[in-house]
Rosetta silent file (secondary structure, phi, psi, omega in degrees, C-alpha in Angstrom):
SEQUENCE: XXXXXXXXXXXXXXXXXXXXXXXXXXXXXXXXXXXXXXXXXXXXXXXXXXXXXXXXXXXXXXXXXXXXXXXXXXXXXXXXXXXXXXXXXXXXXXXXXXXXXXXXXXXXXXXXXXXXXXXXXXXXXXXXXXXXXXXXXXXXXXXXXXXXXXX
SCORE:     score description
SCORE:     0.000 S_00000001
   1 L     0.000  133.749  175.923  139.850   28.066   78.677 S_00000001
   2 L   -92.982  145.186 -161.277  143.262   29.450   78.525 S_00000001
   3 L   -90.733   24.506  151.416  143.823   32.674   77.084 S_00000001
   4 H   -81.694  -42.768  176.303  145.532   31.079   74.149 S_00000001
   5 H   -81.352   11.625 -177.316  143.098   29.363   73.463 S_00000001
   6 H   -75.281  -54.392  179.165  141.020   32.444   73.581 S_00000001
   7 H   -76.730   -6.835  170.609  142.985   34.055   70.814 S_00000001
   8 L   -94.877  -21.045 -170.515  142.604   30.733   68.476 S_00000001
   9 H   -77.539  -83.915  179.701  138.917   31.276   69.449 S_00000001
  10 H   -93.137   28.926  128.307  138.376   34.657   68.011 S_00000001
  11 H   -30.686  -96.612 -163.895  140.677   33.926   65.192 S_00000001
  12 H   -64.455  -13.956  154.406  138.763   31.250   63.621 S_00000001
  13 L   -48.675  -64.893  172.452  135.661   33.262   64.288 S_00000001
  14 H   -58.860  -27.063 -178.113  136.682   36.507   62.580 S_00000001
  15 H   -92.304  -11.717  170.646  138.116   34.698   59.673 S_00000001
  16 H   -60.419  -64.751 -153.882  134.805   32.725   59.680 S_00000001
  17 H   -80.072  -33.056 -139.588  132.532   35.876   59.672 S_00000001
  18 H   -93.597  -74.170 -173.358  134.918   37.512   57.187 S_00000001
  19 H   -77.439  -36.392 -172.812  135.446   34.415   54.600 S_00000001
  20 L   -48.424  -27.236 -157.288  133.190   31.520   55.900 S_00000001
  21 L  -131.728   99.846  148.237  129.728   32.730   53.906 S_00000001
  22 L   -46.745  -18.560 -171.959  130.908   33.231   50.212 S_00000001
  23 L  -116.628   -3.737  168.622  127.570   34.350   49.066 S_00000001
  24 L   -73.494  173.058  175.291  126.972   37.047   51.378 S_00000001
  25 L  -103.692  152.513 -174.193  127.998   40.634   50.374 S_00000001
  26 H   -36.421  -52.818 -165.943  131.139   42.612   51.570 S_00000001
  27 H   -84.858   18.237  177.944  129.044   44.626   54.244 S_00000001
  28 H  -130.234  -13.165  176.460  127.056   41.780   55.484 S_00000001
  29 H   -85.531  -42.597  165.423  130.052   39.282   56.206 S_00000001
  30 H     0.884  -59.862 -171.669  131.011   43.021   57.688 S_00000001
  31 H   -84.389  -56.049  173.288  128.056   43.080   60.132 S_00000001
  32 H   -23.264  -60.278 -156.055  128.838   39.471   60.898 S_00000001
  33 H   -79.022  -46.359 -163.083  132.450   40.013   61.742 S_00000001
  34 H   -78.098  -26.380  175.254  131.648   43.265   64.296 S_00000001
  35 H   -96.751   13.987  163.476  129.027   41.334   66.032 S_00000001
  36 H   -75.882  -39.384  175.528  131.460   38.030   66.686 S_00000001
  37 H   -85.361   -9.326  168.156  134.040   40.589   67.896 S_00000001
  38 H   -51.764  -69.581 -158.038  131.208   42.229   69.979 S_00000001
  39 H   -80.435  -32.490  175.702  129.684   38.923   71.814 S_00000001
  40 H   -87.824  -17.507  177.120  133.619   37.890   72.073 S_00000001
  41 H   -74.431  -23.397 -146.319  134.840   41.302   74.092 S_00000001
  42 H   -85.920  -54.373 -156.790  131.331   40.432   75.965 S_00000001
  43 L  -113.483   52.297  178.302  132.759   37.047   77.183 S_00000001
  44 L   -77.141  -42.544 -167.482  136.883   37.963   77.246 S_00000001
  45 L   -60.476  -30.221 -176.392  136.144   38.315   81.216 S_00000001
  46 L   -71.980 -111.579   23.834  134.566   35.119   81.478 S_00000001
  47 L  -154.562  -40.621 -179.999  137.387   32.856   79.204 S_00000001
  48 L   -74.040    8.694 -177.766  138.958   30.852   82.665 S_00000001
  49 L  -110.447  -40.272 -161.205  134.983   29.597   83.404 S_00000001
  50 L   -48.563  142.841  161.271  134.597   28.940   79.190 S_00000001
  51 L  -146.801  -27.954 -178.437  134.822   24.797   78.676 S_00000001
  52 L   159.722 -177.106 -126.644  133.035   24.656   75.856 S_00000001
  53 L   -86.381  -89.504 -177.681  129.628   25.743   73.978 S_00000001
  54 L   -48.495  -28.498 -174.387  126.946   23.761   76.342 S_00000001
  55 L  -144.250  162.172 -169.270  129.027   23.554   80.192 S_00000001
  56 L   124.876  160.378 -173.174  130.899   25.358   82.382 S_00000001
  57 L   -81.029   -1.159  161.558  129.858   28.040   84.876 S_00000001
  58 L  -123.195   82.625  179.894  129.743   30.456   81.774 S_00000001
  59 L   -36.845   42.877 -162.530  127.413   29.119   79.886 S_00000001
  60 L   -21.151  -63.270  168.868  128.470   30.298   76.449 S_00000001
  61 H   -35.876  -52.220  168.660  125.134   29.460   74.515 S_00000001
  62 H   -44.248  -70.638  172.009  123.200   31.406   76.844 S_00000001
  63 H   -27.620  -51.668  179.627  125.439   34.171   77.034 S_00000001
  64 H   -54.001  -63.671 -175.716  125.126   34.207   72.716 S_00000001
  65 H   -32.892  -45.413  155.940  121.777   33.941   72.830 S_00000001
  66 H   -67.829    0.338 -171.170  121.165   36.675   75.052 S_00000001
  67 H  -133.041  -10.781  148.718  122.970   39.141   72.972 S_00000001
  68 H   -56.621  -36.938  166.046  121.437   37.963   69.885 S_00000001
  69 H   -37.858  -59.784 -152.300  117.587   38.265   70.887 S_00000001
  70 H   -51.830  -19.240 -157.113  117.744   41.851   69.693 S_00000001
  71 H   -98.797  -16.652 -171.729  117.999   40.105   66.046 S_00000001
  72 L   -91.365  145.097  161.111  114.948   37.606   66.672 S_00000001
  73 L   -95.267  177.026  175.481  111.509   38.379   64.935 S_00000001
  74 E  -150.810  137.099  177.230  108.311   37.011   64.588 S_00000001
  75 E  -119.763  132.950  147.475  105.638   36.539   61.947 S_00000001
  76 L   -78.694  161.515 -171.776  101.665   36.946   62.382 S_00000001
  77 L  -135.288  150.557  171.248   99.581   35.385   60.043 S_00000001
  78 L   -42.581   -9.980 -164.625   96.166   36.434   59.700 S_00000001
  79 L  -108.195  -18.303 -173.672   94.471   33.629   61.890 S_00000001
  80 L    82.313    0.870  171.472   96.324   35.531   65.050 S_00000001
  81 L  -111.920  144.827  171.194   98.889   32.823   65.357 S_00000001
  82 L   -73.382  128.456 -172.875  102.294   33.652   65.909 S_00000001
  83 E  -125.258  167.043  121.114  105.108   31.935   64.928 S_00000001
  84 E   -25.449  145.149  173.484  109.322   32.306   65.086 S_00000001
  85 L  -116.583  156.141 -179.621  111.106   33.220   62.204 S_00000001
  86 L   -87.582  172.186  172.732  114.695   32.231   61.215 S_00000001
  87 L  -154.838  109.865  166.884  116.846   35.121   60.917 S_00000001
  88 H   -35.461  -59.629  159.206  119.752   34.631   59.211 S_00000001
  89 H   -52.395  -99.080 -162.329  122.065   37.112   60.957 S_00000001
  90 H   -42.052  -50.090  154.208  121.882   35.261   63.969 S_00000001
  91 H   -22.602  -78.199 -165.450  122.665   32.021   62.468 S_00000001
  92 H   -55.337  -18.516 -176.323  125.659   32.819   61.041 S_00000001
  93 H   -86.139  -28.637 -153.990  127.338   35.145   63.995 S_00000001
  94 H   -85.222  -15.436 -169.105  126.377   32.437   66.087 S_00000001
  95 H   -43.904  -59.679 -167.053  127.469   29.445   63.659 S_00000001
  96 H   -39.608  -67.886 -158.247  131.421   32.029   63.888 S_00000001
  97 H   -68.227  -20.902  122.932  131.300   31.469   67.800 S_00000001
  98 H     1.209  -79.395  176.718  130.337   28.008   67.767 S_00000001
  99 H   -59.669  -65.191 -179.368  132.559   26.889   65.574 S_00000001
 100 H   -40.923  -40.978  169.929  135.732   28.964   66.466 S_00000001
 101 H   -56.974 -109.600  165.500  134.805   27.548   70.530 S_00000001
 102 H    20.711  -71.364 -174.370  134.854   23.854   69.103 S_00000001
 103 H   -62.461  -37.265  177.063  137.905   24.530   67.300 S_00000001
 104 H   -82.917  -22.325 -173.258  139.804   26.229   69.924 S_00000001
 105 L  -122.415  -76.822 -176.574  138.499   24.093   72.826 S_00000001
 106 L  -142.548   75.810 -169.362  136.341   21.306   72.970 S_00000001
 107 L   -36.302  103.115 -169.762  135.550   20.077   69.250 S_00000001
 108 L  -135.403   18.532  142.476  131.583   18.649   69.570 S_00000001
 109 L    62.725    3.626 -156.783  131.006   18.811   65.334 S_00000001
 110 L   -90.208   11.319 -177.559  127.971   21.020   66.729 S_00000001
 111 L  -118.808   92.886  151.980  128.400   23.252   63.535 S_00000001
 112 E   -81.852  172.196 -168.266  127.443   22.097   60.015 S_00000001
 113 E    73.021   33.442  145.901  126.940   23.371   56.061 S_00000001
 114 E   -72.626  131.134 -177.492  130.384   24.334   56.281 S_00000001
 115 E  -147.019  178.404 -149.646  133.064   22.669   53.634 S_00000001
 116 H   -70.251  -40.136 -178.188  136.881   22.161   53.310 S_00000001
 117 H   -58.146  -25.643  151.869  136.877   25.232   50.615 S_00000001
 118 H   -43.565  -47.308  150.001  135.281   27.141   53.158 S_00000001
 119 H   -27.475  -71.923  153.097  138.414   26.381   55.346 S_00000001
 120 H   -28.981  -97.700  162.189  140.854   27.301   52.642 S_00000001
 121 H   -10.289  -87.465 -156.441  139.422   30.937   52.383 S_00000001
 122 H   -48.215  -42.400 -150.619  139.800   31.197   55.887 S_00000001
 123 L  -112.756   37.093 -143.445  143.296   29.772   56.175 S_00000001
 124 L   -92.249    5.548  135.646  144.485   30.711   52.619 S_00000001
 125 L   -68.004  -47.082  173.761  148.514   29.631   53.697 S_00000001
 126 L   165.034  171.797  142.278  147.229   26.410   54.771 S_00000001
 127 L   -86.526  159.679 -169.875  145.781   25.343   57.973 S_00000001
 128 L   -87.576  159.043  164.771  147.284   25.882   61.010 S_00000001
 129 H   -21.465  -70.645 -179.858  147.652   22.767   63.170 S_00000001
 130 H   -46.232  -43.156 -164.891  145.474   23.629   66.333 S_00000001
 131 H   -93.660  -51.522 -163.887  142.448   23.464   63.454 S_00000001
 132 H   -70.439  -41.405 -179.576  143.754   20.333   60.923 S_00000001
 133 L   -44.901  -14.511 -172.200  144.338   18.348   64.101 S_00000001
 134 L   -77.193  -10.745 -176.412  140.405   18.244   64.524 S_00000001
 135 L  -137.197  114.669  161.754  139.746   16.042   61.486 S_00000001
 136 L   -27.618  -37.669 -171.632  139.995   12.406   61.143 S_00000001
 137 L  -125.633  117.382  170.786  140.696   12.308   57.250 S_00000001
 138 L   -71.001  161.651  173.310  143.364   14.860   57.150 S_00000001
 139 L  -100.906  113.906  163.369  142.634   17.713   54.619 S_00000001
 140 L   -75.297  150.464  136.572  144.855   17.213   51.726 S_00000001
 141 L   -22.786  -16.362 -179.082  145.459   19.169   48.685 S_00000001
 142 L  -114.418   27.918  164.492  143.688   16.368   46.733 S_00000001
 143 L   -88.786  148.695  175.853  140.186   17.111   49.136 S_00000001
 144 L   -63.485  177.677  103.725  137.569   18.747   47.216 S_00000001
 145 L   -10.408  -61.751 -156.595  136.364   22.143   48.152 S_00000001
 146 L   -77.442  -30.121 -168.215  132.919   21.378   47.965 S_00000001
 147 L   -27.429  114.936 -172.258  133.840   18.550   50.317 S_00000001
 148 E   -75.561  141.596  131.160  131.381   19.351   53.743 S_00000001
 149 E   -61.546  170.188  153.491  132.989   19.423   57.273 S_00000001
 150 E  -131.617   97.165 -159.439  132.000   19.535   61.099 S_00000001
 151 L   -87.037    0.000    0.000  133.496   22.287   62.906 S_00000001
């Protein structure tokens, strides 16, 4: 990864975390946004080993994952078995760095429930280039909103 493409990286994150989840509240796309710029000062050192989400000798998934555990839970149920829980917060920071890699790097679609109005928000001048080039059916002014993507 080049460190342009670094800075297109935690662009479309931060504008992700900030705009991306419409239904969240100010101070929870908030929390969102500081721990996408957290997990990205985490892997700035790393950025000439980054290739993309799944390969490369910095292993970007892991690397989320590991800084994200503090956020995983668990529920007991009365019977003594344990199960995983989803936790929302973790989704969504990791959904930013996902996507924003993909976009900036090596596009692999691996992020959905996203949509072109989503986009908009983030981008509210249009999009830039480095991002519209990424989609087959360009997004026009006459695409829905609700219309879903695959970042």
């Amino acid at each position: 990864m080049t460190p342009r493409q670094y800075r297109r990286w935690y662009d479309f994150a931060r504008r992700m975390a900030l705009r991306g989840f419409p239904d969240a509240t100010p101070a929870r796309r908030g929390k969102i946004a500081q721990e996408v710029r957290y997990i990205l000062w985490i892997l700035e050192d790393r950025v000439p080993d980054i290739v993309d989400w799944d390969n490369g000798p910095s292993y970007v998934g892991d690397k989320v994952e590991g800084v994200l555990n503090a956020h995983y839970h668990e529920r007991e149920f009365p019977s003594g078995r344990i199960e995983p829980r989803g936790n929302k917060f973790h989704n969504q920071v990791s959904c930013c760095i996902r996507a924003g890699l993909d976009m900036a790097a090596e596009p692999s679609a691996g992020v959905v429930g996203f949509t072109v109005g989503d986009l908009r928000r983030m981008y509210p001048l249009g999009l830039p280039a480095w991002v519209a080039m990424h989609f087959t059916t360009p997004i026009t002014s006459e695409v829905d909103d609700a219309a879903g993507v695959w970042l």
